[in-house]
N, C-alpha and C positions, 0 to 999 in steps of 0.2 A: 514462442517469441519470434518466431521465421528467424530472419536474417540480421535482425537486432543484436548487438552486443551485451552479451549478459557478465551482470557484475559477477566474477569472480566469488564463490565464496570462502569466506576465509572465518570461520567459526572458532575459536580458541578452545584449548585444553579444560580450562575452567568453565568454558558455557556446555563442553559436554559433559563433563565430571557433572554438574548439576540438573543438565536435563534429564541422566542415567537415574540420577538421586531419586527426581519428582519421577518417573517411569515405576522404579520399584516401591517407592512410598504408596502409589497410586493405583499402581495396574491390578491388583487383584479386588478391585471396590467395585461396584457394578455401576457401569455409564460412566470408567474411569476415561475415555477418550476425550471426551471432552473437556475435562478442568486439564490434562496432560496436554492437549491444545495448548490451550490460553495460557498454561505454564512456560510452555517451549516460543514461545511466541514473544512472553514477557520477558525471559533469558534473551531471545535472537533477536528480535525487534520483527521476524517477522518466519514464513517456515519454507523455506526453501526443503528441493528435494533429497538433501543430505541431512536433514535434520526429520524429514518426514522417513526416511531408511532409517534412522537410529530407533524410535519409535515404533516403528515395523517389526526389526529386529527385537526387539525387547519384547514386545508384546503378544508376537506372533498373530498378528492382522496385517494383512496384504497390505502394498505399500498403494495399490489404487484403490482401495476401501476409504485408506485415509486421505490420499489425495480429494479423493470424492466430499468426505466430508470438510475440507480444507477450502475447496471451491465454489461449496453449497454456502456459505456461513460468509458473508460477508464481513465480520469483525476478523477474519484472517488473512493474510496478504502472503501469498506468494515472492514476492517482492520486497528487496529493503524499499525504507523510505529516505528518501535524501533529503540532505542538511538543510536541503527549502524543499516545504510541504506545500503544493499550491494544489488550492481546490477551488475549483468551479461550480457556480450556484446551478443546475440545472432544474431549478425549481421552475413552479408557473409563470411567479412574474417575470423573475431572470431570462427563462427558457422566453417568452414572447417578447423580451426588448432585446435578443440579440445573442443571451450567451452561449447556446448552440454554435455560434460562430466564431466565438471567441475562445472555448473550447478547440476547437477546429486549429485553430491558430497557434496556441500554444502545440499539441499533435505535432504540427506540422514542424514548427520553431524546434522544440525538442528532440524527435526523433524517438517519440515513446507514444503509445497509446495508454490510458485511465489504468491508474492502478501499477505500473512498470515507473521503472526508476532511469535515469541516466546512466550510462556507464560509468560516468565519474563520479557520481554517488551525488551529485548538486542538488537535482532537482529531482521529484517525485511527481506526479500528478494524479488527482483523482478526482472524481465529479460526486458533489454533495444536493441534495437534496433543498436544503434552505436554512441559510443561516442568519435569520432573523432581521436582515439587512434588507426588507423587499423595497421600501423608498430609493433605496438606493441601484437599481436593478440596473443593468446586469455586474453582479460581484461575484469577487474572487479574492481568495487570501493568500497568504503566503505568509506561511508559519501564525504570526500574532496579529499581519498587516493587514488591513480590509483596503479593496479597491473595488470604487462603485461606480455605476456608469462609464461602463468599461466598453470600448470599440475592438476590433480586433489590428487595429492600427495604433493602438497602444502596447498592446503586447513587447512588444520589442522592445521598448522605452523603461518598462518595468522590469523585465530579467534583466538587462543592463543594470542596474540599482544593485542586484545581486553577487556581482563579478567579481 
């Protein structure tokens, strides 16, 4: 993350007592790494490197084995997601009317790059593929909200809405 602020993690008692639970229910079934993934993922919301150690630990596979697969696998996030999810069409149509740039702008706006979270847990951001919205190009959501024909001189006007 360079010089970014990293959220604190703060995991509770109860999300470890449960992910030890799923670790030993699991770990001796063969290609047990992967449902223990999406387990510990579905407890934390997402696997940071204190939850990829516990895993490690238990299991006895190296903690960059699992990072590696944590990183390959796009349905796992390093990262929380904050209380607004805003994602970015970078689809074909999106991508040729603009949202490349609008992308860019939020980056900037935030102080995160795709996939990292804010410090104060707000905002997330991530770039999607196509969200069925192409008439309406360039869009972006935020959490349930669709916003279409989007400049990146609107930007600012929408996380405002958020505050």
């Amino acid at each position: 993350m360079g010089s970014k602020k990293k959220i604190p993690f703060n995991g509770t008692a109860d999300q470890e007592a449960a992910l030890r639970r799923v670790v030993a229910e699991l770990k001796n079934e063969k290609g047990a790494l992967m449902p223990i993934l999406q387990k510990a993922q579905d407890i934390y919301g997402y696997l940071p490197y204190e939850v990829q150690k516990i895993i490690s630990d238990e299991m006895n596979i190296p903690v960059e084995k699992i990072y590696g697969v944590v990183t390959f696998y796009s349905q796992f996030s390093l990262y929380p997601k904050g209380k607004y999810k805003i994602s970015v069409c970078l689809g074909t149509a999106c991508y040729v009317k603009g949202s490349g740039s609008v992308f860019d702008k939020l980056v900037e706006k935030l102080g995160i790059e795709g996939g990292e979270c804010t410090a104060d847990g707000k905002f997330s951001l991530e770039a999607c593929r196509c969200v069925g919205a192409c008439g309406l190009a360039p869009v972006m959501t935020i959490n349930d909200d669709v916003y279409g024909r989007l400049t990146p001189d609107q930007v600012d006007g929408i996380l405002a809405k958020y505050n």
